[in-house]
N, C-alpha and C positions, 0 to 999 in steps of 0.2 A: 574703351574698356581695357585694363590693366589686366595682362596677362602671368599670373607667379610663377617664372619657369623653371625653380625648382620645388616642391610641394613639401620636403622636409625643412625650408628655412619659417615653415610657419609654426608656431610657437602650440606645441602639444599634437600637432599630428604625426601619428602613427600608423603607415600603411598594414600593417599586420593584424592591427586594432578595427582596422577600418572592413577591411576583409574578412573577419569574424565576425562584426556585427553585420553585414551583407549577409552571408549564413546563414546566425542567427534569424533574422529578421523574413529573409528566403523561407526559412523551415515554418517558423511559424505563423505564417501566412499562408503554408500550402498545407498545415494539419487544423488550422480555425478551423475551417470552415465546413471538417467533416467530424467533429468534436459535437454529442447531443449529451443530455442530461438522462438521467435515471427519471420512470414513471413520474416519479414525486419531484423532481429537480435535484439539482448535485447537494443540497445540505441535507438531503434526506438520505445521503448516501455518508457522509460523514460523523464522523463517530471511534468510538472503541468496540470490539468484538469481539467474542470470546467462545472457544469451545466449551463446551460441558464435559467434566471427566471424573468419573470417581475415583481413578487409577493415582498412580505416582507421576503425572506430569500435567501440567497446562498450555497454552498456548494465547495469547492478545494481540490481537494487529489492531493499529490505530492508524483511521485515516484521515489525515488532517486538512480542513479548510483552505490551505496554503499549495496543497498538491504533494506532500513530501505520507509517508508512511513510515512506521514502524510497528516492525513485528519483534516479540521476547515469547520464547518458547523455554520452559524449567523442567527438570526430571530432578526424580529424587527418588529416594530409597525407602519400603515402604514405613509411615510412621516419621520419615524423618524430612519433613517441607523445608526444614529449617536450615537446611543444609543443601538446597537446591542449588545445579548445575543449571545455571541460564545461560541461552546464548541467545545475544541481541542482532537484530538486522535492522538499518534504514532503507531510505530510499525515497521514489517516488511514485505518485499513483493516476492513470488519467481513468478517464471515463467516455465511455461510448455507446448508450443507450444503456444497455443494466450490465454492462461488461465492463469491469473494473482488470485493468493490467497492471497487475503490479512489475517494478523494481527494484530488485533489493541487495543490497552488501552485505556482507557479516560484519558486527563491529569490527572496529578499529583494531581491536587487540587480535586478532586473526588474521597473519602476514599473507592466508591466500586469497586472502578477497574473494569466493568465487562470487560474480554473480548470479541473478536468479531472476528468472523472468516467470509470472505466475499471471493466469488466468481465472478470473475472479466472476461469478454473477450474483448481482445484487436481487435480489428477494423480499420484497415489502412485507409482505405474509407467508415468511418460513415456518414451515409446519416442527413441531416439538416434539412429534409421535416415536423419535427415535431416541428421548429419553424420558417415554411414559408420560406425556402430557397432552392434552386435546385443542393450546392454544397453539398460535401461531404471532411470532413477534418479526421485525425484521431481521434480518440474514443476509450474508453471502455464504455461497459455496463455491468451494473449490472446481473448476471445469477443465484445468488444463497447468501443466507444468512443462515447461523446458529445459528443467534443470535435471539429471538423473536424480538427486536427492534433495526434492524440494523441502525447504524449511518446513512448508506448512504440513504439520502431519495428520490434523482431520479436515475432512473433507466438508464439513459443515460448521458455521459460526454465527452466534447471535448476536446483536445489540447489548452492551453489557448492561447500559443501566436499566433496558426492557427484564432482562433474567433477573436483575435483582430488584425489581420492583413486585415481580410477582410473588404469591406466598407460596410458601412450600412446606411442605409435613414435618 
């Protein structure tokens, strides 16, 4: 058997390359296997959410099939939506039994990047009692922030297309 005794004369390897995917490949093997699904499984967990506000601001986190998130939070002045201050965040989102952790950036256009790390729980049947309703659609709520000023500024979010399927007065 033919031994290559230098490993850089072969054609596309990269030891630097090779010891990242080592890492890589290390890490996730040691978080598989403690990674479970929500009640209903992880696409019952996927979706757009939304708070309810009669106020001058909104908030949407959207958590995508793919593992990545985004959250757009808008305030505006009253009377005036059309003129709303949005700031947008990505990221990414895993899951561990109903405990969603998010990850999140400010956009691009925001030279400080802070990150945000948000604690999330997933809720099949959130109750709606906190803006005058007797149903119950899916949910997360907010259970925990590491950031001093987390993005998320309510503590509660629906299913978007369960709120707008429902009727309203």
């Amino acid at each position: 058997m033919e031994r290559v005794a230098d490993r850089r004369k072969i054609p596309g390897f990269r030891p630097f390359n090779l010891t990242l995917f080592i890492l890589l490949a290390s890490a996730s093997c040691a978080t598989s296997g403690s990674r479970q699904t929500a009640p209903d499984g992880p696409k019952s967990v996927t979706g757009a959410y939304v708070a309810v506000s009669e106020s001058e601001w909104s908030q949407k986190l959207e958590l995508n099939t793919d593992g990545t998130a985004a959250l757009t939070n808008a305030r505006w002045d009253a009377g005036d939506s059309q003129n709303a201050v949005t700031h947008s965040y990505s990221g990414r989102w895993t899951l561990d039994g109903d405990k969603i952790t998010l990850l999140l950036l400010e956009s691009k256009t925001n030279p400080d990047r802070i990150p945000h790390t948000e604690e999330l729980r997933y809720v099949p049947e959130l109750s709606l009692k906190e803006i005058g309703r007797t149903e119950s659609l899916p949910g997360v709520l907010n259970v925990r922030s590491a950031s001093e000023e987390s993005p998320l500024w309510h503590a509660t979010m629906w299913r978007e297309n369960a709120l707008k399927a429902l009727q309203w007065p």
